[in-house]
Residue, then its C-alpha position, 0 to 999 in steps of 0.5 A: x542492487x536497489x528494489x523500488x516498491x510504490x503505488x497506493x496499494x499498501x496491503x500488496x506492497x507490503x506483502x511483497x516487501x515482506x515476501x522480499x526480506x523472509x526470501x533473503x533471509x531463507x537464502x542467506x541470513x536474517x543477521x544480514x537484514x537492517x531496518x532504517x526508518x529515516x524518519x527517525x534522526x540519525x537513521x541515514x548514518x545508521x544506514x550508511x555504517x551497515x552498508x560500510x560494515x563487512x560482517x563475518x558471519x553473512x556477505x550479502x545484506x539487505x538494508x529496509x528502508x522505511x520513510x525513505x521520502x522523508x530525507x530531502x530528495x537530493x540527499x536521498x538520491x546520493x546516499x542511494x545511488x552507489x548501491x544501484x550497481x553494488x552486488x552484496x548489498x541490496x536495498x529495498x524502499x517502499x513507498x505510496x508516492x512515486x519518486x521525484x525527478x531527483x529520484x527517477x533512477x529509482x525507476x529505471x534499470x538496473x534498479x528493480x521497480x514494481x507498482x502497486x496500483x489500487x485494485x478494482x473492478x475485475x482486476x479486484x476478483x481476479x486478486x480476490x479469488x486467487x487470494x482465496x485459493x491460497x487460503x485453502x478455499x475457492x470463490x464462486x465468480x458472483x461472490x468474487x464480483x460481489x466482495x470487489x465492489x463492496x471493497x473497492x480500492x481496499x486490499x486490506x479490508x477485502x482480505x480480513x474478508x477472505x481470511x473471515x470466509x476462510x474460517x467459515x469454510x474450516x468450521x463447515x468442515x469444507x474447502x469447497x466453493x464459497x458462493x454469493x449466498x454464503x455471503x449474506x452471513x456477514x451482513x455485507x453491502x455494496x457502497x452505492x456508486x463508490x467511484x462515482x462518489x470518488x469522481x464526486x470528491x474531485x467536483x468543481x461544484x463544492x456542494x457535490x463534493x462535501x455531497x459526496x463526501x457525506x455519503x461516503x462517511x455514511x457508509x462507514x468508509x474509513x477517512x484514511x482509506x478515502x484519503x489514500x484513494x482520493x490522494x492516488x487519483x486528484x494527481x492536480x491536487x498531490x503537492x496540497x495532499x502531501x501537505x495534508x499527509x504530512x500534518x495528519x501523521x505529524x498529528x495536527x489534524x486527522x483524516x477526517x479534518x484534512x479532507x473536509x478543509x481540502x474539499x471546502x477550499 
């Protein structure tokens, strides 16, 4: 069985694969799970010896992929395919960017497939106040609205905050409902218009675009999280940010200066 997670949500699609692998491990045994990063040399090989090896101690076994696209996209989808329909072994890829044609079985049954878009607006709240439940806490509507904004697009910065307003709620001695005002503690503001300034990244005029650029750095917006934003939405623009991608974690330019040399050429 092969499990697809993608989607530029990082902090849901890792949480998920997480919840995938400590389920697996509760139901079988964590001896059954393999971690394969196919960035690294030799990783597929690796990948491919525990698939073949019958351990006596578990069956069934879960093989991790991490970096799976870095493998050349016909080789990937060989290596892949004969576990689509395999039983006692399942493996599991995540991924930001959606699979190549070559790799549109991913995609389809009875391969297993789940996106992660980038959450915003009501949809953001609704994530935020159930994710406050289960920390032991309620959001009031106001706030839940109020922190969707201020972290619109950034699942992880927006749970840092609720794991914060958690630990306000414990030290009050309360598990009550955490209101707009209780907010003001934590010195929060709204990003003036982010999506407009996101719309504006993507301007035919480059005056708008570096405009908007400024404005985003100004409010202390991390380049990476602009990039990864900006990389789900310029789809025109996906085989140059790729390239960029690929240089910033090759480490020949950061964030800051991909996005500055996309947005001035």
């Amino acid at each position: 069985m092969i499990i697809f997670l993608y989607g530029p949500d990082d902090y849901r699609r890792s949480e998920k694969k997480r919840a995938i692998i400590a389920e697996f491990a509760k139901r079988h045994s964590a001896i059954g799970v393999g971690h394969f990063d196919f960035d690294e040399k030799g990783a597929a090989e690796e990948f491919q010896n525990f698939a073949r090896t019958q351990s006596i101690f578990e069956s069934a076994k879960l093989a991790v992929i991490e970096n799976a696209f870095a493998l050349e996209a016909k080789a990937l989808a060989k290596l892949l395919k004969p576990f689509v329909d395999k039983k006692n072994t399942t493996v599991l890829v995540a991924e930001k960017d959606k699979p190549v044609k070559a790799l549109g079985f991913l995609l389809e049954k009875p391969a297993i497939s789940q996106k992660f878009e980038a959450l915003a607006g009501a949809d953001l709240a609704a994530w935020a106040a159930a994710e406050a439940k289960a920390l032991g806490f309620a959001l009031a509507p106001a706030a839940a609205q109020f922190l969707a904004q201020v972290y619109a697009g950034d699942t992880w910065g927006l749970m840092t905050e609720l794991q914060k307003l958690s630990g306000l709620a414990g030290a009050r001695g309360r598990s009550g409902t955490i209101d707009k005002k209780d907010l003001n503690e934590f010195d929060l503001e709204i990003a003036p218009n982010y999506w407009a300034l996101m719309s504006g990244l993507k301007s035919a005029d480059i005056r708008n675009r570096l405009s908007a650029f400024e404005a985003m750095l100004a409010a202390n917006d991390p380049p990476a999280k602009i990039f990864n934003i900006l990389a789900s939405q310029w789809t025109e623009k996906t085989p140059h940010m790729a390239e960029y991608d690929i240089a910033v974690k090759s480490g020949k330019v950061d964030y800051e200066e991909a996005l500055v040399d996309l947005l001035i050429s």
